[in-house]
C-alpha positions as CSV (number, residue, x, y, z in Angstrom):
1,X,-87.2,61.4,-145.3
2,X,-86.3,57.8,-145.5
3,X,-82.0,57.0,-145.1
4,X,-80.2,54.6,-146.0
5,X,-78.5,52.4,-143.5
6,X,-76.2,50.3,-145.6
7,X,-73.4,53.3,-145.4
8,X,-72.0,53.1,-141.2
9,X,-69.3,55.4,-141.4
10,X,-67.8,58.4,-143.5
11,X,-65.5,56.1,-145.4
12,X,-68.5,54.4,-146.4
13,X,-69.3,56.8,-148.8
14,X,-72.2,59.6,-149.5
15,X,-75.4,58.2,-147.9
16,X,-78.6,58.2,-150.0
17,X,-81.3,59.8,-148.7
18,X,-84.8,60.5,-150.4
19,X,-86.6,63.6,-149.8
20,X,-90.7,63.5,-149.2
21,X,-91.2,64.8,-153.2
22,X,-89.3,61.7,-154.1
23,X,-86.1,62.6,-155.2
24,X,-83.0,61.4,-153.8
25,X,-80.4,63.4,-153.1
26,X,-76.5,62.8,-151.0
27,X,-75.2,63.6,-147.8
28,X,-71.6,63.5,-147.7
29,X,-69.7,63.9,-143.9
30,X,-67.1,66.6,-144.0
31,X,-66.1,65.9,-140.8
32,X,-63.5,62.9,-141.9
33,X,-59.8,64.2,-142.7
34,X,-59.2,65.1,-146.1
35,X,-57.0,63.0,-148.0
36,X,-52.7,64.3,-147.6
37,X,-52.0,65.9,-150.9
38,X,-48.7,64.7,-152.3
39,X,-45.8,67.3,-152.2
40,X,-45.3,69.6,-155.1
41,X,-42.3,71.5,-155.0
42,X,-40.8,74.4,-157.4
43,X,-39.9,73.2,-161.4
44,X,-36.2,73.9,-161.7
45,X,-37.9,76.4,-164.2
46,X,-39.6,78.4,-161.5
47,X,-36.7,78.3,-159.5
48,X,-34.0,80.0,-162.5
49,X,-37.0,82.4,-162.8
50,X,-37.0,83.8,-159.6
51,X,-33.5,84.0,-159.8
52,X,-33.5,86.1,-162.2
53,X,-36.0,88.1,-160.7
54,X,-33.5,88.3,-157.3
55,X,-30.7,90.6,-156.6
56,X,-28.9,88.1,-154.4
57,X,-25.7,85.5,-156.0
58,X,-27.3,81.7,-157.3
59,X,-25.4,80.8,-154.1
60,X,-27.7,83.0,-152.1
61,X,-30.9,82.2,-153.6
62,X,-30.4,78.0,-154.3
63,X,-29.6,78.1,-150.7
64,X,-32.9,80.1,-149.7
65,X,-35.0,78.0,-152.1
66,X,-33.7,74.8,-150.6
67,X,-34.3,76.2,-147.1
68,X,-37.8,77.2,-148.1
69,X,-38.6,74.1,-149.3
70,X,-37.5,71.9,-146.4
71,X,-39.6,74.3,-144.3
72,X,-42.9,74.1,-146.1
73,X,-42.5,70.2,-146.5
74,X,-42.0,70.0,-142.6
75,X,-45.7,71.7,-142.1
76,X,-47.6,70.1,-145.1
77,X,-46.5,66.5,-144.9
């Protein structure tokens, strides 16, 4: 197998590498950190849903769904 040596580092990009029949094929480092997603929260939609869905007062459950969401943000941001 002959590699490619132009591509140092993961952020480089794949690195080519041809295999003894002759055809190339990629190798792509998963050890590098995947990229931070951007926050996506609940559509106001979703949210009257499961109200609906919920036994508790609007009071009850804006409050929960706010509380929820601060949460998750704080562990996926």
């Amino acid at each position: 197998m002959n590699e490619n040596k132009s591509a140092k580092t993961p952020a480089d990009g794949p690195t080519a590498w041809q295999c003894q029949c002759g055809r190339a094929y990629t190798v792509t480092c998963i050890s590098s950190k995947p990229s931070k997603r951007e926050w996506v929260g609940l559509t106001d939609e979703e949210i009257a849903q499961g109200l609906k869905e919920s036994w508790v007062t609007e009071q009850a459950w804006q409050s929960a769904v706010w509380w929820a969401e601060e949460k998750l943000k704080e562990k996926n941001t």
